[in-house]
VMD Tcl script that draws the C-alpha trace (Angstrom):
set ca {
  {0.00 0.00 0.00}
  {2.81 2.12 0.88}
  {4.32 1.65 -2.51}
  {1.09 2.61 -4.35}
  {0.16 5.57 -2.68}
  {3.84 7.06 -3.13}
  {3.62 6.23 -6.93}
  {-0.01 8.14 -6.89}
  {1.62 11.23 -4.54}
  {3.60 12.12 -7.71}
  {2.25 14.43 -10.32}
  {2.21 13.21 -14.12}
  {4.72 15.14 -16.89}
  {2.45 15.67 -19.36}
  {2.49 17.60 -23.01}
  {-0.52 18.07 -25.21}
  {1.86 17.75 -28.03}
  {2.11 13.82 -29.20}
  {3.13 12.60 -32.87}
  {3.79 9.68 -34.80}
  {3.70 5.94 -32.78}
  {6.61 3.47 -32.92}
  {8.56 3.66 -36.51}
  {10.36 0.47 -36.51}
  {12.97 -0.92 -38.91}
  {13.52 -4.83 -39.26}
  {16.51 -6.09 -39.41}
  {18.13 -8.14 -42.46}
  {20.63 -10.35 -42.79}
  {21.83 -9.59 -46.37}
  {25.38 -8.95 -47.49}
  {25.00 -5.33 -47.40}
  {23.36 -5.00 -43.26}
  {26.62 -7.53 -43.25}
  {29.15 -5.12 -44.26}
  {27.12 -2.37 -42.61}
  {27.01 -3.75 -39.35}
  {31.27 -4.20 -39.42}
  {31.69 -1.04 -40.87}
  {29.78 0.92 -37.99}
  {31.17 -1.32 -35.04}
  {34.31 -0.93 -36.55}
  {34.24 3.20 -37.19}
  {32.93 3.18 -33.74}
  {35.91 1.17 -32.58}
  {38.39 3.52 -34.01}
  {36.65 6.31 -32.49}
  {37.16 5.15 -29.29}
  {40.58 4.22 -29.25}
  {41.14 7.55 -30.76}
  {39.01 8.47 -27.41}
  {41.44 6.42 -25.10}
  {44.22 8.03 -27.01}
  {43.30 11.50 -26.07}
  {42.38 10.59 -22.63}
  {45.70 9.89 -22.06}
  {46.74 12.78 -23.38}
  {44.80 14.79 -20.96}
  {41.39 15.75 -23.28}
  {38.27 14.37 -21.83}
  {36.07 13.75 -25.59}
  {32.26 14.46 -25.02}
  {30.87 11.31 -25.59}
  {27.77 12.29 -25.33}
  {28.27 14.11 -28.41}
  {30.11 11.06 -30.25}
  {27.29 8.96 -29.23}
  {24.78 11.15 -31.01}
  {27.06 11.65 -33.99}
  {26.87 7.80 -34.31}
  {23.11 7.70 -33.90}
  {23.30 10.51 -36.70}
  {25.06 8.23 -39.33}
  {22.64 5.83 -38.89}
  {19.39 8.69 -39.43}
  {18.22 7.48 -35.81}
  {15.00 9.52 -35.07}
  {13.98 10.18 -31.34}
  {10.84 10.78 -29.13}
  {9.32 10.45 -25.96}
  {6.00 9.86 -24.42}
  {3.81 12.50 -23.58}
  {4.13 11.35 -19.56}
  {7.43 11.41 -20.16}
  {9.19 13.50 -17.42}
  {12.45 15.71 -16.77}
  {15.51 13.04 -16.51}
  {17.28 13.71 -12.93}
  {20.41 16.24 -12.84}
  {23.21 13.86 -12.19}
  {25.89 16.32 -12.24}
  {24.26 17.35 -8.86}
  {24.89 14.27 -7.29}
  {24.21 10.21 -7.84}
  {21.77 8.84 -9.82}
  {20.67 5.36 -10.88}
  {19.10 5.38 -13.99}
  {16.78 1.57 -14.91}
  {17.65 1.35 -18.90}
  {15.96 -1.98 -20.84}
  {18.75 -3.86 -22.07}
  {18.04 -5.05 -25.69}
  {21.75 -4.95 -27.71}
  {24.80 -3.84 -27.83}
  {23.22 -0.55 -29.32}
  {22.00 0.51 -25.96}
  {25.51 1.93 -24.52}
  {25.34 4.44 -27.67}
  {21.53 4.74 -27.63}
  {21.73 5.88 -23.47}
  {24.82 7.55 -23.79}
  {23.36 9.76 -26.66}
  {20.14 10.03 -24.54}
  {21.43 10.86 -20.80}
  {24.28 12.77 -21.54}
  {26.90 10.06 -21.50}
  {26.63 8.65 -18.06}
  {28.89 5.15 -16.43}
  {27.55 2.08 -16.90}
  {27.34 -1.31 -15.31}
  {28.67 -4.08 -17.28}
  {30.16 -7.26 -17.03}
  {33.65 -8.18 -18.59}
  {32.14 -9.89 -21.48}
  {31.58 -6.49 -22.92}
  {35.38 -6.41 -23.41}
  {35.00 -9.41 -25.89}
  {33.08 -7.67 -28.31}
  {33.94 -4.26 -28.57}
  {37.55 -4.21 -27.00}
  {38.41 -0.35 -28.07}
  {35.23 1.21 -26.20}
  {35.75 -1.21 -23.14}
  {39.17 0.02 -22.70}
  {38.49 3.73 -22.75}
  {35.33 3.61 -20.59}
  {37.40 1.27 -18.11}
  {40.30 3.64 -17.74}
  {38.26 6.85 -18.19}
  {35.95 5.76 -15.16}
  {32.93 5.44 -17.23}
  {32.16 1.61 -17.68}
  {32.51 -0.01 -14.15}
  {32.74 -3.95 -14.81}
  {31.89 -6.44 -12.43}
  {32.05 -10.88 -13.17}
  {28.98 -12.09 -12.83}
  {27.46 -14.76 -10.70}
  {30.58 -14.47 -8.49}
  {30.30 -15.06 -4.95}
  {31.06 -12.61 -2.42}
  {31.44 -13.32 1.61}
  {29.26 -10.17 2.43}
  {26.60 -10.95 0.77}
  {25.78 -9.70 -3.20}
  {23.81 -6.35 -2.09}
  {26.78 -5.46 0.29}
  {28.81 -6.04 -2.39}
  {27.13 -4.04 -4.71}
  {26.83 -1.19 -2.54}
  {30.40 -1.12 -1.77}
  {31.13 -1.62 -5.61}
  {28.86 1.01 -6.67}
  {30.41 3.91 -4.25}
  {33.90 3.00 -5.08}
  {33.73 3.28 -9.04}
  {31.51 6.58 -8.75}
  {34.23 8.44 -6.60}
  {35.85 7.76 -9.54}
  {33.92 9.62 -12.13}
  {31.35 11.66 -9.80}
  {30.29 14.14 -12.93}
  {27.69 12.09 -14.00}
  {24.77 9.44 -13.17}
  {25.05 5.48 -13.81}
  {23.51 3.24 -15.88}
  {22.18 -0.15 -14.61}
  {20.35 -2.90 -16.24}
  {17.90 -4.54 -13.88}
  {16.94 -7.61 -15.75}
  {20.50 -8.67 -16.01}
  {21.14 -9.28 -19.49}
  {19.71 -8.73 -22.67}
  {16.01 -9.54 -24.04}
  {14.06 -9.10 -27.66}
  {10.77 -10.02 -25.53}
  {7.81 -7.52 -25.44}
  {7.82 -7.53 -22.01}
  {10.31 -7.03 -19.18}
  {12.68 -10.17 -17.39}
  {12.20 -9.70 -13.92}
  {14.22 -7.51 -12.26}
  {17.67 -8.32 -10.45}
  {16.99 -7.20 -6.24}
  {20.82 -6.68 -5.72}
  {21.66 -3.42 -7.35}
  {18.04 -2.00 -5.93}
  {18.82 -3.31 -2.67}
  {21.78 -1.67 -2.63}
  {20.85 1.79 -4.11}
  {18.29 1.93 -1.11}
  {20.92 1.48 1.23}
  {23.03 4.14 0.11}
  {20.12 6.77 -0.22}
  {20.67 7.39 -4.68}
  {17.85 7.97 -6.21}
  {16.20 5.84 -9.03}
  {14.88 6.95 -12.38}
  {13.37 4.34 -15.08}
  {14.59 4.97 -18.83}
  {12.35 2.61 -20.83}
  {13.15 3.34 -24.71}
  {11.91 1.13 -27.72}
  {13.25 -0.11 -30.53}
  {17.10 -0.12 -29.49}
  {17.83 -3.57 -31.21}
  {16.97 -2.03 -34.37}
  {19.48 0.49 -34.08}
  {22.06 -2.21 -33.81}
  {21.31 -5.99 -33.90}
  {24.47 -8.01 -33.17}
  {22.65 -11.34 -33.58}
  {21.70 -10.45 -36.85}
  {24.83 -9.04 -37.44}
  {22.80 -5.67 -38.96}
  {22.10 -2.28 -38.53}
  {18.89 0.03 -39.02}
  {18.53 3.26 -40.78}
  {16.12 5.80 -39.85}
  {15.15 4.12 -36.67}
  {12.42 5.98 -34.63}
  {13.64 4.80 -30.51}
  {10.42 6.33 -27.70}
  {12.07 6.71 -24.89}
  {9.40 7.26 -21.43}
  {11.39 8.83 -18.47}
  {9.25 7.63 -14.89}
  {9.26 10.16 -12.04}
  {11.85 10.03 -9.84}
  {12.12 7.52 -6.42}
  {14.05 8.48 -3.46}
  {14.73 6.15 -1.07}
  {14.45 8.69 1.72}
  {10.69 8.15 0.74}
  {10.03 5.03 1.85}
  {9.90 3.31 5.87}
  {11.66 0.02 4.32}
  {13.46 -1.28 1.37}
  {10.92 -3.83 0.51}
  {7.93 -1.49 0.32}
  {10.62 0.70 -1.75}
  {11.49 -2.49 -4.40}
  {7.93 -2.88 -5.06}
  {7.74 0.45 -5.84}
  {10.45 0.14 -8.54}
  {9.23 -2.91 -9.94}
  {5.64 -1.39 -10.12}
  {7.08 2.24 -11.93}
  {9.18 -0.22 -14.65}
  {6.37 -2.09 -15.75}
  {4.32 1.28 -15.73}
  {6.99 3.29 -17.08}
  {8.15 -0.13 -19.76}
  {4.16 -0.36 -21.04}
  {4.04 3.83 -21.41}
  {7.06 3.44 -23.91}
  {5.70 0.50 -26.00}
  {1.76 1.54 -25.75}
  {1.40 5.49 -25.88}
  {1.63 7.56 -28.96}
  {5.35 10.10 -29.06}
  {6.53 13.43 -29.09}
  {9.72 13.42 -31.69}
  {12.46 15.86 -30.65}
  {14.96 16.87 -33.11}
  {18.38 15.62 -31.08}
  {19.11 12.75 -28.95}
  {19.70 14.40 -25.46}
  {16.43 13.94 -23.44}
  {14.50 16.85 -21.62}
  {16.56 17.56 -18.58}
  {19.36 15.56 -19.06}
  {22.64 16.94 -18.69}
  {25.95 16.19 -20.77}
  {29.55 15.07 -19.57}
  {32.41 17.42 -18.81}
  {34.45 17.89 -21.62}
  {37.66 19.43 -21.99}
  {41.02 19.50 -20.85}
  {41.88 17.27 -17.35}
  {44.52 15.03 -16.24}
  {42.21 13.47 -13.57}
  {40.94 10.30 -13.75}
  {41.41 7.02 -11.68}
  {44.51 5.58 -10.24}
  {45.05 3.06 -13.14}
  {44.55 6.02 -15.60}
  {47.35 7.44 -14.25}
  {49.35 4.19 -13.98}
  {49.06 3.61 -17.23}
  {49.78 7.10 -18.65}
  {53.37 6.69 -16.26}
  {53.89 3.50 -17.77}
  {53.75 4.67 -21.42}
  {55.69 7.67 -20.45}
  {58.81 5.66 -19.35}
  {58.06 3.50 -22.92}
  {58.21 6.65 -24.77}
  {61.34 7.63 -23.07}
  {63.03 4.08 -23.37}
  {62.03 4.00 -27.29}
  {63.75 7.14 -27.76}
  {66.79 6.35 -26.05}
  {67.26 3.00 -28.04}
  {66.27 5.27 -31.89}
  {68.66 7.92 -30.29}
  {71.74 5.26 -29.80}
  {70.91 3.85 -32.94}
  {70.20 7.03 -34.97}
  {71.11 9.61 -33.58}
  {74.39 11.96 -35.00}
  {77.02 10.20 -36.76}
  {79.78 11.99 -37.60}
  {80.06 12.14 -42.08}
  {83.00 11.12 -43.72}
  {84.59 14.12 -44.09}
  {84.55 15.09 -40.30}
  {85.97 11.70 -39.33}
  {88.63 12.66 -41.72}
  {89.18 16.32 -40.57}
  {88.96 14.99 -36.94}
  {91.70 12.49 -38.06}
  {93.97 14.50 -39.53}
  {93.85 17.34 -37.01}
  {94.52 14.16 -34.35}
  {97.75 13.71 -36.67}
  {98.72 16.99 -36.99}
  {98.40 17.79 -32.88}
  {100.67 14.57 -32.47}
  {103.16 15.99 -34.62}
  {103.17 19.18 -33.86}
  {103.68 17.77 -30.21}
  {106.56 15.75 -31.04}
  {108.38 18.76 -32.77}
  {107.86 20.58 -29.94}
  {109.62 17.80 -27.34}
  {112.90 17.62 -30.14}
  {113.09 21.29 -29.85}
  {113.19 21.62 -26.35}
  {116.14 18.61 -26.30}
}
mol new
graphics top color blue
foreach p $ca { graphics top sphere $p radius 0.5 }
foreach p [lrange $ca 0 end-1] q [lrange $ca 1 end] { graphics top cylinder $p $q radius 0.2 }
display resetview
């Protein structure tokens, strides 16, 4: 009861403005979504190990801006529901944002659509798209865990503990977590994993449910394809504190009652189309110049500074400047001629 009446206390976002329903693209398997498909995972490869490249270099890229640009390539269109609301300002302190997980699409599609927030992902991620795993692991952006591991304290301790060390980390910005705990084509929701709610009740962060449609479209991995001109409705629940609520149980029902309602508002109500990726409220990422960054960020930029410096001691020994022919010579012969002159010099003097 508790849990009902606070999802009734809140007022709904609405906007007497609604267009077009659901455009939806179908994948194909042909040999051109083929070569598609490899072409944009691999141009969105190279742009982030150019990303990890100037990270080390001290210049933070705004990925929520890459994000979009890749979104733009592919003609991706974007709206929300008219009860839709405002997404949270992270920037003002943490926030857990509940994204459906339906591809690999979706850390693009939420990036583009919150601003470029962390994630939570497991290690597999690594696997697939190497490049973007290693710049959002040593940027402080993707926060990996191995899953089904076993942990002494208990998997909510865990979590909590997991989720406040990676965030001091990169504090700018909001996380992204996906509660049904891995991916799904179905038309409706997995259940929802109790760990990572469990533990955002126990340190205090608010929740907010990003529901958006249509994400596998943008990129489908098992069909190895791609989809142009993909409309993705996103619906945006009201916020939950946990402050709110007496007990985390009558808070978890709560959630799980504002995903479905928030999950069936994104695939059942008519849009709103926007003309840019970045949903109402949401703020972007820093970018700019910085040399902060985790501790293995700065390992790692130490480490390749001593490899710079030991490659160009080795090119410097081997090529550095020789002395030409014609100096050995004139070095020679002035040798010969100080020897001389020095023996003259001890015959005169006996």
């Amino acid at each position: 009861m508790e849990a009902t009446a606070a999802l009734e206390s809140y007022p709904k976002c609405t906007n007497p403005k609604a267009g077009n329903h659901h455009l939806q693209t179908k994948p194909h398997t042909d040999g051109l979504r083929v070569l598609a498909f490899l072409g944009a995972l691999g141009y969105i490869q190279g742009t982030c190990l150019a990303g990890l490249f100037a990270l080390l270099l001290g210049y933070v890229v705004p990925r929520g801006s890459l994000a979009a640009h890749y979104l733009w390539l592919l003609q991706t269109q974007f709206s929300h529901t008219p009860r839709s609301c405002h997404v949270l300002d992270d920037t003002l302190g943490p926030v857990i944002f509940l994204a459906n997980h339906r591809s690999w699409g979706d850390f693009w599609v939420d990036a583009a659509l919150l601003g470029a927030p962390s994630f939570v992902a497991r290690w597999l991620v690594a696997a697939a798209v190497p490049f973007t795993a290693a710049w959002g692991h040593f940027g402080g952006w993707l926060w990996f865990f191995k899953r089904d591991q076993k942990h002494a304290a208990g998997t909510t301790q865990w979590m909590q503990h997991f989720l406040q060390s990676c965030h001091q980390y990169f504090p700018s910005k909001g996380v992204v977590m996906y509660p049904e705990g891995t991916r799904s084509l179905l038309s409706t929701s997995l259940p929802l994993k109790k760990g990572g709610l469990a533990a955002a009740f126990n340190l205090g962060w608010p929740v907010q449910a990003i529901i958006t449609s249509n994400k596998e479209h943008v990129m489908a991995e098992r069909a190895l394809s791609v989809g142009f001109g993909t409309r993705c409705v996103t619906s945006v629940s009201v916020p939950l504190f946990p402050r709110q609520f007496t007990c985390q149980d009558a808070f978890l029902k709560a959630v799980m009652a504002l995903w479905q309602e928030t999950w069936d508002d994104a695939y059942k109500s008519v849009s709103i189309p926007r003309d840019r990726a970045l949903l109402p409220g949401a703020v972007s990422s820093f970018a700019g110049f910085s040399l902060r960054g985790p501790p293995r960020l700065q390992v790692l930029r130490i480490l390749l500074g001593l490899l710079g410096l030991l490659l160009l001691r080795r090119y410097w020994v081997r090529h550095g400047p020789q002395l030409s022919d014609i100096e050995q010579f004139t070095c020679s012969s002035n040798h010969d001629l100080s020897g001389a002159n020095g023996q003259q010099s001890t015959a005169n003097r006996e």
